[in-house]
ChimeraX commands (.cxc) that place a marker at each C-alpha (Angstrom):
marker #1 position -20.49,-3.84,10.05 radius 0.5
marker #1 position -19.91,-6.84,7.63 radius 0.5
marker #1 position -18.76,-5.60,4.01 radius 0.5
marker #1 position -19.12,-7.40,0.27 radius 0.5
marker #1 position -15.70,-7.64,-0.92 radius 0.5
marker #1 position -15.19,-6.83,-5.25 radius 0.5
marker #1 position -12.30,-7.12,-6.50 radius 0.5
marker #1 position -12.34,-5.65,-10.28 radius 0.5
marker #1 position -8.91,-6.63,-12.52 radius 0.5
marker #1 position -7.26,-3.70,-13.24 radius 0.5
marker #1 position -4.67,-5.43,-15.84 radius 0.5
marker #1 position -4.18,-4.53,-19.17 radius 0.5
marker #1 position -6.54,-7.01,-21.07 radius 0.5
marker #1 position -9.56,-6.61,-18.28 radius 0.5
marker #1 position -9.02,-2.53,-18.62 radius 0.5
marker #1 position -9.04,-2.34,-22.40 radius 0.5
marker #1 position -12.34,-4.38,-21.92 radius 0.5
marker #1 position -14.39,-1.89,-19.64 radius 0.5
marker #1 position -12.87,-3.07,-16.14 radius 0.5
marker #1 position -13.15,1.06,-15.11 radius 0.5
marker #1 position -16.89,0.91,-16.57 radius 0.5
marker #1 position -17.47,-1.45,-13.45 radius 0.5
marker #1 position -15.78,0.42,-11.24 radius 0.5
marker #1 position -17.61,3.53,-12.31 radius 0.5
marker #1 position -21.08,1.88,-11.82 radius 0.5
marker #1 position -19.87,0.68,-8.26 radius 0.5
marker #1 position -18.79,4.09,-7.41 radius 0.5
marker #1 position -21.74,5.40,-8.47 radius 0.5
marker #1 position -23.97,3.47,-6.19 radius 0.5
marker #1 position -25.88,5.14,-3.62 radius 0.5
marker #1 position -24.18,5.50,-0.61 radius 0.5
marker #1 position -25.95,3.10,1.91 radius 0.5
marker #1 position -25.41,0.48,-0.88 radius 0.5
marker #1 position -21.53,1.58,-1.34 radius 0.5
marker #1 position -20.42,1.97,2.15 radius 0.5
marker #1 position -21.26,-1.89,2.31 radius 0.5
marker #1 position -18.49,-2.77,-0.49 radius 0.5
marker #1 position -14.98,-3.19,0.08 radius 0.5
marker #1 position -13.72,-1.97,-3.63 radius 0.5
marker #1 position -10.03,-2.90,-4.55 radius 0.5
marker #1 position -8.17,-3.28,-7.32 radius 0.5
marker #1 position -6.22,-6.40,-8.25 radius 0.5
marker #1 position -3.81,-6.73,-11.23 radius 0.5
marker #1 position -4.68,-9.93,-12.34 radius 0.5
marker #1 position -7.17,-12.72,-11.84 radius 0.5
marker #1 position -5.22,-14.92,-14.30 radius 0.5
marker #1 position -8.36,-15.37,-16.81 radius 0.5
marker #1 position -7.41,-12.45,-18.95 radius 0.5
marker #1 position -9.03,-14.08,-22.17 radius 0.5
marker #1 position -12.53,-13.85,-20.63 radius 0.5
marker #1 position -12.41,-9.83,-18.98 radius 0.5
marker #1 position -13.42,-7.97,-17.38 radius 0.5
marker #1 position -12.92,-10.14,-14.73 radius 0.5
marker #1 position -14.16,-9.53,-11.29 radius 0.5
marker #1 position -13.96,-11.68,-7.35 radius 0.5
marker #1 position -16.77,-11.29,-5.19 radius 0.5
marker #1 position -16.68,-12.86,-2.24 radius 0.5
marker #1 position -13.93,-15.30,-3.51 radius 0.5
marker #1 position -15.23,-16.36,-6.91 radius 0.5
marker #1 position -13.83,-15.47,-9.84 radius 0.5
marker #1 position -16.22,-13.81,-12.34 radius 0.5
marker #1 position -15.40,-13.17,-15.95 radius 0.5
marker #1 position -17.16,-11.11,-18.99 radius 0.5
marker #1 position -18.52,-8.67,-16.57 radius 0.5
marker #1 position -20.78,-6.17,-17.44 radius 0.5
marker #1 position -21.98,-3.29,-15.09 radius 0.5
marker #1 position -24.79,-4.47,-15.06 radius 0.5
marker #1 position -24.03,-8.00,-14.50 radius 0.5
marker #1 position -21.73,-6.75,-11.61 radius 0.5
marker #1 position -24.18,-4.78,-10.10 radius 0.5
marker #1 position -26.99,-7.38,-10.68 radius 0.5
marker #1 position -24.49,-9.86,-8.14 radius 0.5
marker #1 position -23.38,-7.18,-5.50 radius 0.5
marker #1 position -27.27,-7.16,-5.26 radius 0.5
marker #1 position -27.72,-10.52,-4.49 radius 0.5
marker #1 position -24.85,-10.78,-2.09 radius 0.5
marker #1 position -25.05,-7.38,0.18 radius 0.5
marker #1 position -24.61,-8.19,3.85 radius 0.5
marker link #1:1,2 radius 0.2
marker link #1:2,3 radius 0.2
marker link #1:3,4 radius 0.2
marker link #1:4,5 radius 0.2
marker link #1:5,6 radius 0.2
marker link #1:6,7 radius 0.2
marker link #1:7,8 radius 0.2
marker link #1:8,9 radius 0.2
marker link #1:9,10 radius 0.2
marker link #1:10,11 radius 0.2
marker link #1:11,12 radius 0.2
marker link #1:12,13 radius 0.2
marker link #1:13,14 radius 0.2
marker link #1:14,15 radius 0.2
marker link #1:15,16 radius 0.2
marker link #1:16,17 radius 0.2
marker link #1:17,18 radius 0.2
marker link #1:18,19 radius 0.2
marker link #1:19,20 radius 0.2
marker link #1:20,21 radius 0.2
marker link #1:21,22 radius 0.2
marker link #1:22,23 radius 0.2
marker link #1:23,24 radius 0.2
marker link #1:24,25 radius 0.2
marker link #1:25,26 radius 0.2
marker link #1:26,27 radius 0.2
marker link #1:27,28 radius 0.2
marker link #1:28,29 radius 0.2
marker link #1:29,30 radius 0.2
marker link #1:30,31 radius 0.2
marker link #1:31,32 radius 0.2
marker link #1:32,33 radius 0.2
marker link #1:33,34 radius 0.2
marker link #1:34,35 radius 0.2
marker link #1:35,36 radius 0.2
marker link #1:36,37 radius 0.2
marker link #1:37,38 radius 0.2
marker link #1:38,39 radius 0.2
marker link #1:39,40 radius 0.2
marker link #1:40,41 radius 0.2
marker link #1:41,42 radius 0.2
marker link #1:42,43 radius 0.2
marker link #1:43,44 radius 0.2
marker link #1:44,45 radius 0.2
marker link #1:45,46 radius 0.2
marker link #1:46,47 radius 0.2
marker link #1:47,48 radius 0.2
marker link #1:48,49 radius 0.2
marker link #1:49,50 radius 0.2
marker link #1:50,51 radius 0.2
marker link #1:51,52 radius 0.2
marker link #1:52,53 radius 0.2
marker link #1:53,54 radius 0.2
marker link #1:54,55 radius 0.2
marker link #1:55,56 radius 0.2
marker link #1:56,57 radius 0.2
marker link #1:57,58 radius 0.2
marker link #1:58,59 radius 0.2
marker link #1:59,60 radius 0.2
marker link #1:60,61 radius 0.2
marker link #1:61,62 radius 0.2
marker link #1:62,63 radius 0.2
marker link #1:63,64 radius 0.2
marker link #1:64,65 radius 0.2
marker link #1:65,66 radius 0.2
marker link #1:66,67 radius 0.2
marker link #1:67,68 radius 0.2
marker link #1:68,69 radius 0.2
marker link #1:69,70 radius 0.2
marker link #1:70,71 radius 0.2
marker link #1:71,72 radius 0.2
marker link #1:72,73 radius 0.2
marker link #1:73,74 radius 0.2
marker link #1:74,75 radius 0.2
marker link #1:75,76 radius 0.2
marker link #1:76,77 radius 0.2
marker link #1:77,78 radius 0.2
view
């Protein structure tokens, strides 16, 4: 089974702006929905000035919202 891969910045700048928000909402998903995310952590995404910052599948995402976030997994689920 293919997986979505989101990466969510865990530095300091992208935390103190609501990076564990995102990962919250993700985690939250139900769970044929989460089982098809590969969720990691990465410490920086060098874009700090624009967080939360977020890869999914490869492209850098800044000023990430939940919603936003979830809004993209959406459109990209395998």
């Amino acid at each position: 089974m293919s997986t979505l891969l989101v990466e969510i910045c865990l530095g300091t700048s992208c935390h103190l702006m609501g990076s564990q928000d995102i990962i919250d909402a993700i985690e939250s998903l139900p769970p044929d929905k989460r089982g098809k995310i590969d969720l990691r952590g990465v410490t920086c995404l060098k874009t700090c000035r624009k967080g939360p910052n977020a890869r999914i599948n490869g492209v850098v995402l800044s000023e990430m919202t939940p919603e936003r976030t979830l809004a993209v997994i959406e459109d990209n689920l395998p």
